[in-house]
Backbone bond lengths (Angstrom), bond angles and torsions (degrees), N, CA, C in turn:
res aa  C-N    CA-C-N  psi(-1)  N-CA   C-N-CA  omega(-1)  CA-C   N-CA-C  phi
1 X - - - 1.465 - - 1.499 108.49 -
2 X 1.177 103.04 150.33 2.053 106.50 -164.35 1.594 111.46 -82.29
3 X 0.907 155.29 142.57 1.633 135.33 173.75 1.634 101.62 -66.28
4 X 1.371 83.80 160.71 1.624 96.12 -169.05 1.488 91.61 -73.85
5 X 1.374 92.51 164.73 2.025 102.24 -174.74 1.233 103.37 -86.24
6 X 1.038 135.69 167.97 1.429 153.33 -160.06 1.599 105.78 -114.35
7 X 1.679 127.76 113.95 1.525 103.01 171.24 1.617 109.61 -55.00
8 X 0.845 100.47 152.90 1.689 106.05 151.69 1.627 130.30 -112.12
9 X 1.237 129.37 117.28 1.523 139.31 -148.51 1.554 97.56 -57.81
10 X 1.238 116.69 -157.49 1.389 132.58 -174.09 1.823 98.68 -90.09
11 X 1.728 89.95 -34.98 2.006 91.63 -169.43 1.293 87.29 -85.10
12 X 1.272 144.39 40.70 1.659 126.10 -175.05 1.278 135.16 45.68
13 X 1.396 99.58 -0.17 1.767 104.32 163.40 1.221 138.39 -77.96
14 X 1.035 121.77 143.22 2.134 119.51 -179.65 1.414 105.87 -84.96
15 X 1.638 64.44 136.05 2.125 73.99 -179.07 1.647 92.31 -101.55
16 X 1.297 113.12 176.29 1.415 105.22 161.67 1.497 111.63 -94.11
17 X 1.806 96.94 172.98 1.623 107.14 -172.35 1.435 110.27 -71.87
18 X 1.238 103.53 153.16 1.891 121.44 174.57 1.148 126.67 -31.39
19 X 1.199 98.35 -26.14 2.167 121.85 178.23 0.856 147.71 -139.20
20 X 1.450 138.83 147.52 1.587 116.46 -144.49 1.601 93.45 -80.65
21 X 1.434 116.10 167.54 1.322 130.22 169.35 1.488 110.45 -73.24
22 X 1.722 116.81 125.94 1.733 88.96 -167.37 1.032 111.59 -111.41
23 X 1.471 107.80 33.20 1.536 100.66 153.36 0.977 116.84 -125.22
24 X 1.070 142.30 41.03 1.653 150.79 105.55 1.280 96.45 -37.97
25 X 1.231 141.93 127.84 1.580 140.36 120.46 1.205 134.76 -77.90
26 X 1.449 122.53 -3.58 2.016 121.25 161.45 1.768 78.70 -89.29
27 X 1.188 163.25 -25.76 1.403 118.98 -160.85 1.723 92.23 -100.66
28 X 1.345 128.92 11.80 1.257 113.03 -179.79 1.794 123.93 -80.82
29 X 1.250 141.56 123.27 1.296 147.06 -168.80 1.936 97.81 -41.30
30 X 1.573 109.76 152.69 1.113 92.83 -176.97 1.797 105.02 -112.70
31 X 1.502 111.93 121.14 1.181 117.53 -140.04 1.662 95.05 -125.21
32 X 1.291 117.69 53.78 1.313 129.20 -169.00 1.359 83.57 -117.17
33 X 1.692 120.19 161.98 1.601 140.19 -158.36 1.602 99.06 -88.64
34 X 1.367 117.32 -35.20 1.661 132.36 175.74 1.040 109.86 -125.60
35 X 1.067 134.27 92.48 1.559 139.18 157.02 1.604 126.55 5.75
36 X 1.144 121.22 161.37 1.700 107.75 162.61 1.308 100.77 -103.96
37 X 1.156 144.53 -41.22 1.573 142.17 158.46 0.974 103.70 -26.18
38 X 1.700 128.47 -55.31 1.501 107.19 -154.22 1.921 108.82 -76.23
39 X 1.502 105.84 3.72 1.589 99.63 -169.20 1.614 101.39 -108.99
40 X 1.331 112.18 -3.84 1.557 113.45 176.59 1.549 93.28 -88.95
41 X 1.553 113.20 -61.21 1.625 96.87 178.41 1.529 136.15 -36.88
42 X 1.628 95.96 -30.37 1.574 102.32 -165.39 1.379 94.16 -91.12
43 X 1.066 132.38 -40.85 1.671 116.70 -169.82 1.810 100.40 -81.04
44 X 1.465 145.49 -30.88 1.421 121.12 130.25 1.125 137.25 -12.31
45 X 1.108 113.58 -35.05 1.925 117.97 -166.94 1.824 79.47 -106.10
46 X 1.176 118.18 -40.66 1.845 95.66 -175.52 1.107 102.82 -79.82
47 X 1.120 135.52 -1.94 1.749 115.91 -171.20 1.994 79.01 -103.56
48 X 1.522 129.58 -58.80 1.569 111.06 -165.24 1.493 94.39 -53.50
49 X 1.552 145.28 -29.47 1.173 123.82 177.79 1.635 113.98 -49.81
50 X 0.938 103.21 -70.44 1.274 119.68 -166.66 1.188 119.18 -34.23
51 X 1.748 108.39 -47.74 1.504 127.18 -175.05 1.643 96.11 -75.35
52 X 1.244 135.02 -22.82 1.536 131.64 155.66 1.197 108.44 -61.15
53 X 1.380 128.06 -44.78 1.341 110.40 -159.00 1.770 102.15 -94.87
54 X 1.083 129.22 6.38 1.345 131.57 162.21 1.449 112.35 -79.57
55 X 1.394 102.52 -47.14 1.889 114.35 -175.01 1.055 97.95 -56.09
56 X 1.850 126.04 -43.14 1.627 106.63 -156.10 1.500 106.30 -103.44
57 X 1.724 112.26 2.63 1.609 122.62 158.08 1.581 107.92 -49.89
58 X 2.160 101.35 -60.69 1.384 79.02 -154.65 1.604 102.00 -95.10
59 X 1.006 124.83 25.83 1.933 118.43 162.89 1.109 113.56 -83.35
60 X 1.640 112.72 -23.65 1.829 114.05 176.56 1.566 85.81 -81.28
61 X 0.945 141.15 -55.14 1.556 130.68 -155.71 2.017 97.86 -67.68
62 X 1.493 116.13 -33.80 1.597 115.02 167.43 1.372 104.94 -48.52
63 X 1.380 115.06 -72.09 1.758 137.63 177.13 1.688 94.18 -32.40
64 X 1.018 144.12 -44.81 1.548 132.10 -170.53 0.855 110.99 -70.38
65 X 1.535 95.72 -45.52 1.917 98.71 -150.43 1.704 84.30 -87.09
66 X 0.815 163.72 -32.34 1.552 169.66 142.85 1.811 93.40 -6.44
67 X 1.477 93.89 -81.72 2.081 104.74 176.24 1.203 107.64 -23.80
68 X 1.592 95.56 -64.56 1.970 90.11 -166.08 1.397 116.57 -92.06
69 X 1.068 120.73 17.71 1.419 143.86 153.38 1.779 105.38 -64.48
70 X 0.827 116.92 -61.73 1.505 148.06 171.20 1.649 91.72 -30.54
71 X 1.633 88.29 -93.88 1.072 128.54 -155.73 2.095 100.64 -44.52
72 X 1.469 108.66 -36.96 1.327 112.85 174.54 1.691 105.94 -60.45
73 X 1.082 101.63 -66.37 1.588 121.24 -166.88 1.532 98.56 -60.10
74 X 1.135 148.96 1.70 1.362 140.63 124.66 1.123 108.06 -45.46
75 X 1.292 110.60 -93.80 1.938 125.15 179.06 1.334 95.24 -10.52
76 X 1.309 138.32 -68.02 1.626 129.26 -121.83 1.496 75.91 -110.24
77 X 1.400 143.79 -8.25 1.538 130.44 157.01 1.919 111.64 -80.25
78 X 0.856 99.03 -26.26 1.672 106.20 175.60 1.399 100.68 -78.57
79 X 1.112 128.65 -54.42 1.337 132.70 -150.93 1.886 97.55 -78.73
80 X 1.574 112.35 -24.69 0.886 107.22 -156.61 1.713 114.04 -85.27
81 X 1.876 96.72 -39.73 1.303 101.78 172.43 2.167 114.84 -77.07
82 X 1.293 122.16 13.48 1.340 133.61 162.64 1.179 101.37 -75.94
83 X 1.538 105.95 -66.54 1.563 110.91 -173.59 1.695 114.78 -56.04
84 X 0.933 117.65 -28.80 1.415 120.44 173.73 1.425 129.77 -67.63
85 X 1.570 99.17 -28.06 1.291 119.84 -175.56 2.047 115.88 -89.35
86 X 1.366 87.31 -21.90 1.656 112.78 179.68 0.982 92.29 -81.21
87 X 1.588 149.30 -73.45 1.121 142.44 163.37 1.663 140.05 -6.48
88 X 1.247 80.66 -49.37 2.118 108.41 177.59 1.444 77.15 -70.80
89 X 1.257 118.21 -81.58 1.337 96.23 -157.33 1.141 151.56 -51.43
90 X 1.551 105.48 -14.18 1.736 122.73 -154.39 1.751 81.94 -103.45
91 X 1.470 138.06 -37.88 1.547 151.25 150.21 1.745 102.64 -24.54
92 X 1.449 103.42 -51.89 1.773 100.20 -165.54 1.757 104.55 -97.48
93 X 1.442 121.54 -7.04 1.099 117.15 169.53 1.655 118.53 -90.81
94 X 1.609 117.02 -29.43 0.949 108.59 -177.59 1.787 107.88 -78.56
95 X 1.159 130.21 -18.35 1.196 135.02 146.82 1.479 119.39 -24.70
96 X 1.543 115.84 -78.11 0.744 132.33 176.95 1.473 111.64 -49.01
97 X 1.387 120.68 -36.94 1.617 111.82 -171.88 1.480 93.78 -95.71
98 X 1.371 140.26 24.45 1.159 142.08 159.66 1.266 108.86 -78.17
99 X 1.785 111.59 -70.94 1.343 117.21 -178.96 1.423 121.82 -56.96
100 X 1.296 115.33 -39.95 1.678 119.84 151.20 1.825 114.56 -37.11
101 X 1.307 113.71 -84.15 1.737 103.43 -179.16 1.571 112.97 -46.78
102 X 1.478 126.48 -39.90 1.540 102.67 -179.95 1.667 106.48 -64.54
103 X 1.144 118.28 -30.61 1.800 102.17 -179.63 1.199 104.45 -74.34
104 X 1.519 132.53 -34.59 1.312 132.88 -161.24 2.124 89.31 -65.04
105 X 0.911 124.36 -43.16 1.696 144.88 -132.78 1.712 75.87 -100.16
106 X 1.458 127.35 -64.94 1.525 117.82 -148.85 1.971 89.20 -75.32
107 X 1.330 114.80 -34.18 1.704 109.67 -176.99 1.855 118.65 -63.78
108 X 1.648 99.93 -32.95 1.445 100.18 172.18 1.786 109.10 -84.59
109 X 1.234 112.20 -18.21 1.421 108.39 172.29 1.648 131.76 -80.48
110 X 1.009 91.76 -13.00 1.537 121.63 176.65 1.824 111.23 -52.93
111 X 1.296 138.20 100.83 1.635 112.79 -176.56 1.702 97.21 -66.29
112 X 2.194 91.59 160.42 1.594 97.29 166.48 1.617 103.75 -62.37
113 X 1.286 109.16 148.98 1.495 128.65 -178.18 1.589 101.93 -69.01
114 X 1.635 117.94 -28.11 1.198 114.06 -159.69 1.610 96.67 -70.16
115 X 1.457 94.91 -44.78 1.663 108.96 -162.27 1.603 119.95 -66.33
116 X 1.777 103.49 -5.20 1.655 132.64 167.85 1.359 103.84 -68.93
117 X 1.674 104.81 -64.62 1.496 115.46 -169.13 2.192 123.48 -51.80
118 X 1.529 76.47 -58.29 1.851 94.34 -178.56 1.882 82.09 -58.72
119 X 1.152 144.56 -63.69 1.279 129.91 -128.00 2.011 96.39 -82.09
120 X 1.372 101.32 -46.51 1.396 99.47 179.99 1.640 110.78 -66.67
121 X 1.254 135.84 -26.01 1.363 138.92 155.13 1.767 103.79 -37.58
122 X 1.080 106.98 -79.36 1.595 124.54 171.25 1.858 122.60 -32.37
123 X 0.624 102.90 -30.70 1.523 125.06 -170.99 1.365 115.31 -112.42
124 X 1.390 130.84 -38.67 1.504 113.97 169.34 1.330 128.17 -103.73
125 X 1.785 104.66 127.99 1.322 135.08 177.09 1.604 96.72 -15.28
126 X 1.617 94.33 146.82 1.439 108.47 161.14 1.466 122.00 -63.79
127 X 1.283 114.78 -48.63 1.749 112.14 153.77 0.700 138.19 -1.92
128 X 1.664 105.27 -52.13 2.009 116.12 -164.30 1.717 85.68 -126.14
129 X 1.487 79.30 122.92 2.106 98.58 164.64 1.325 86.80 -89.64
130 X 1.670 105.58 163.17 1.258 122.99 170.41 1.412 106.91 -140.98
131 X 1.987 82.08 120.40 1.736 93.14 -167.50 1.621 104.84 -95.21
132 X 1.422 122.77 10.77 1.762 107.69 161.57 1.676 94.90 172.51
133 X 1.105 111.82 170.16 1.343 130.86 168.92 1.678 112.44 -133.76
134 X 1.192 86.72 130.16 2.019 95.92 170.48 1.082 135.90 -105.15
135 X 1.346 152.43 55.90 1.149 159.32 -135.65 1.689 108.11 -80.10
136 X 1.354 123.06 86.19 1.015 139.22 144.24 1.689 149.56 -39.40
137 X 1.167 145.52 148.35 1.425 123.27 -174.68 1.414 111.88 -75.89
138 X 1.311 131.47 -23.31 1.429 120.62 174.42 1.864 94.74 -113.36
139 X 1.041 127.34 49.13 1.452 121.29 163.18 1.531 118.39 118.63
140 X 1.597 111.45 155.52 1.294 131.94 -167.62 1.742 116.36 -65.07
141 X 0.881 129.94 135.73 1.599 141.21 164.40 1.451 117.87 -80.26
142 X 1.050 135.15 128.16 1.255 129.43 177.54 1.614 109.68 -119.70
143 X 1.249 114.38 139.78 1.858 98.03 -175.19 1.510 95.46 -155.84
144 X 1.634 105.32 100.18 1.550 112.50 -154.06 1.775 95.91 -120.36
145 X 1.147 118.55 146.11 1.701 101.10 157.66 1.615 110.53 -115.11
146 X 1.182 95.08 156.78 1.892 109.67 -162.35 1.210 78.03 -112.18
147 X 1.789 102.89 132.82 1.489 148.69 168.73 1.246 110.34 -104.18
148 X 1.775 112.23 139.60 1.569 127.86 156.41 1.940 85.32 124.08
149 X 1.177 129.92 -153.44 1.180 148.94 -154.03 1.384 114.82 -90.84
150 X 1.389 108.99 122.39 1.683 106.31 -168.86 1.635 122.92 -65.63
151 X 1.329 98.35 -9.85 1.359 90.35 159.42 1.279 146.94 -72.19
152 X 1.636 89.65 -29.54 1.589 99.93 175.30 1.723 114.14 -95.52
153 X 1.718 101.74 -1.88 1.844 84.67 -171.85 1.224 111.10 -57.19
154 X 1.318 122.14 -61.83 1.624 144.69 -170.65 2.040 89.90 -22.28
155 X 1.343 107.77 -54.89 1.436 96.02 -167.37 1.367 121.05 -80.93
156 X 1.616 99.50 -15.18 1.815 90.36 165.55 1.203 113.15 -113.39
157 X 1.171 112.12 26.24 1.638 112.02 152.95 1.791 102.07 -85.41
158 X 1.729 142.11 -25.68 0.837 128.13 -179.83 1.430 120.19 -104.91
159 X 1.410 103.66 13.29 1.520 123.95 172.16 1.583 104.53 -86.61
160 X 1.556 111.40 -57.28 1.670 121.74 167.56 1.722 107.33 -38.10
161 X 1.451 108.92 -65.90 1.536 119.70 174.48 2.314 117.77 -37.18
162 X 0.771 85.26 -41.31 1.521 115.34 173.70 1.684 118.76 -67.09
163 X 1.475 96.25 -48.59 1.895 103.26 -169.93 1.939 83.81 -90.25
164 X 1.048 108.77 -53.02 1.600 100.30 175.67 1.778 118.17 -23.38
165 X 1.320 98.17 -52.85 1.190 103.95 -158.45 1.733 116.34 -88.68
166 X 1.260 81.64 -18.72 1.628 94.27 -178.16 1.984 115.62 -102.32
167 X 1.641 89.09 5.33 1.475 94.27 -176.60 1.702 112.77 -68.04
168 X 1.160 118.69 144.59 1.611 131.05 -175.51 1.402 110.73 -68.90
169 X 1.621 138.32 -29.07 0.693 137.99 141.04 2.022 140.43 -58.85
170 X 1.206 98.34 -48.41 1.670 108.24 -165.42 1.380 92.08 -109.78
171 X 1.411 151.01 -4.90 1.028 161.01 162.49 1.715 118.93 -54.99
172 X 1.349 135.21 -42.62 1.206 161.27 90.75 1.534 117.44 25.12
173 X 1.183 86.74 -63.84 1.798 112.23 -167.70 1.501 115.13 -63.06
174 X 1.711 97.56 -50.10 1.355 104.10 -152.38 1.914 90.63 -112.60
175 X 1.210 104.95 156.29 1.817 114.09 175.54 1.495 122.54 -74.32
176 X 1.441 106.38 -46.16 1.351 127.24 167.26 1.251 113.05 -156.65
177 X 1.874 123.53 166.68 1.457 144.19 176.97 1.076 84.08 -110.09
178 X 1.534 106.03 155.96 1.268 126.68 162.51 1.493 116.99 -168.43
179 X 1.786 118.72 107.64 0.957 115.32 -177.01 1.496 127.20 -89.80
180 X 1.378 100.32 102.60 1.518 132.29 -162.91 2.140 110.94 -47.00
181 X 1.284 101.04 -57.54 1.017 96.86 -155.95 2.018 111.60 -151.68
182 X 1.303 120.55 118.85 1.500 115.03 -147.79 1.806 79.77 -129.69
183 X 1.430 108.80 137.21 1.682 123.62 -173.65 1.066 93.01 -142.31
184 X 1.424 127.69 155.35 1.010 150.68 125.48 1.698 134.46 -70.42
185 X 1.410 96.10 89.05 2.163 108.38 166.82 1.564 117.96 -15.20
186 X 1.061 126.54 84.86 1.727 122.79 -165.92 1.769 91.77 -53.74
187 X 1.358 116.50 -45.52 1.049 120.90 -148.05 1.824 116.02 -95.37
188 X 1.547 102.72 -1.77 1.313 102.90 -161.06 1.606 80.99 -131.18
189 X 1.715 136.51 -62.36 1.248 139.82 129.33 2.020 74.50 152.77
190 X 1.038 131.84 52.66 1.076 120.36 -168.47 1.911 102.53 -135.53
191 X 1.248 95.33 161.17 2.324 75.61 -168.13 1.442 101.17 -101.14
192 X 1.191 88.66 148.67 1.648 109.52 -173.32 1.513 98.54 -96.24
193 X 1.282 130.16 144.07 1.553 141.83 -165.06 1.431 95.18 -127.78
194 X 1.301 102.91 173.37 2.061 122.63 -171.94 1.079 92.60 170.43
195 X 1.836 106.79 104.13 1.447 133.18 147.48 1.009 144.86 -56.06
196 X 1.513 156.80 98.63 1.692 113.33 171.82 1.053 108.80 -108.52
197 X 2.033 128.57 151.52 1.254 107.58 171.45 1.268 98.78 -128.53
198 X 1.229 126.43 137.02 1.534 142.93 -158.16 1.354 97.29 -75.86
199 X 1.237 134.20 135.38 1.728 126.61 173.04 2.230 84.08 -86.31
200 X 1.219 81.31 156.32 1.692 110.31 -176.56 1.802 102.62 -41.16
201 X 1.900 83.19 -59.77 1.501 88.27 -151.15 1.405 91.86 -124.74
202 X 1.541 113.59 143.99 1.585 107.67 172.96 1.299 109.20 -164.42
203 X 1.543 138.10 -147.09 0.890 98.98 -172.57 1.729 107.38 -112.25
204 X 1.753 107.88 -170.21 1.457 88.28 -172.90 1.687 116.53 -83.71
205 X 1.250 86.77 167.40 2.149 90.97 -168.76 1.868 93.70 -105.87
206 X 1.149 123.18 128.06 1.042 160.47 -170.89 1.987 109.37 -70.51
C-alpha cells in the first residue's frame, strides 16, 4: 500500500499528516485515566514534604535542647554562687573551731594549780623559803630566798633549779626551769631567787 500523500501548503511545504503514526510509541498521546506525570509530581511534593517535616522536627528538637540548655545553666549559676557562699562559711567556721580547740586544748593542758602548790610545798629544801608563787598563762613564778651562807646559796639556788626540773611529779608538767634572776637582800644580806617554770603545753605565741 502507497503512503498517503502529503498536502502540500500554499509555500509548497509538507506539513505532516492529521495523525500520529502509531507505530511510533514516544509520539503516541498519553491516554491512560492518571497520568504518569501526575505520580512523579506527587511523590516530589511527598518526598519535599517530608524533607520539611524532618528539618522542622529537628530545629524543634535544637529549640529544646537549647531551653534546657538554658534552663541548666541557670541551675549551675544558682547553685554555683550557694556553693560559694557555703564554702565562706564552712572556711570561717572551721576557723573559728580552730581558735576554740587551742583554748579548749591549752585549758585541759593546763596542771590543777592545787596539785602545783601541795607538790612544790613537798619538794622544796628547807634552805629555800618560798616567799610567793605567780601563776601565769604560760607558767608558774617562783620567788624563794636561799638560807645558810652566801657562799653556798648561789649553788643551791641552781641545785633547787635542777630538782625542779627533774622532779617526777612537776617535771612532766612544766617544759623548762629557768632560774631567772639571783639578788642579794640589802637588808637581810641573804639571795633572793626567781624561777620560771614553763607549763608543757600552752598556747601558741604568735
Amino acid at each position: 500500500m502507497a503512503p498517503p500523500q502529503t498536502k502540500k501548503s500554499d509555500a509548497g511545504l509538507a506539513v505532516p499528516p492529521w495523525h500520529p503514526n502509531i507505530r511510533i510509541v514516544e509520539n503516541l498521546p498519553d491516554t491512560k485515566v492518571v497520568r504518569t506525570a501526575f505520580f512523579v509530581n506527587g511523590a516530589a511534593i511527598l518526598v519535599a514534604i517530608a524533607l520539611l517535616l524532618v528539618l522542622g522536627f529537628q530545629e524543634w528538637k535544637l529549640y529544646e535542647v537549647g531551653k534546657q540548655i538554658n534552663a541548666w545553666q541557670r541551675q549551675i549559676d544558682q547553685d554555683k554562687k550557694q556553693s560559694a557562699e557555703a564554702v565562706a562559711m564552712y572556711q570561717s567556721f572551721k576557723q573559728e573551731e580552730t581558735k576554740t580547740k587551742e583554748v579548749v586544748d591549752f585549758i585541759a593542758s593546763k596542771p590543777v594549780l592545787s596539785e602545783i602548790i601541795l607538790r612544790i610545798g613537798l619538794m622544796t629544801p628547807k634552805k629555800i623559803a618560798l616567799d610567793g608563787l605567780d601563776f601565769r598563762e604560760t607558767g608558774v613564778s617562783i620567788r624563794a630566798t636561799v638560807k645558810g651562807a652566801p657562799d653556798r646559796a648561789s649553788g643551791d639556788a641552781s641545785a633547787y633549779e635542777k630538782q625542779l626540773r627533774a622532779d617526777k611529779v612537776l617535771g612532766p608538767m612544766f617544759r623548762d626551769v629557768n632560774l631567772l634572776t639571783m639578788r642579794r637582800n640589802s637588808s637581810t644580806g641573804r639571795l633572793v631567787i626567781e624561777l620560771f617554770c614553763e607549763y608543757a603545753k600552752g598556747p601558741k605565741k604568735t
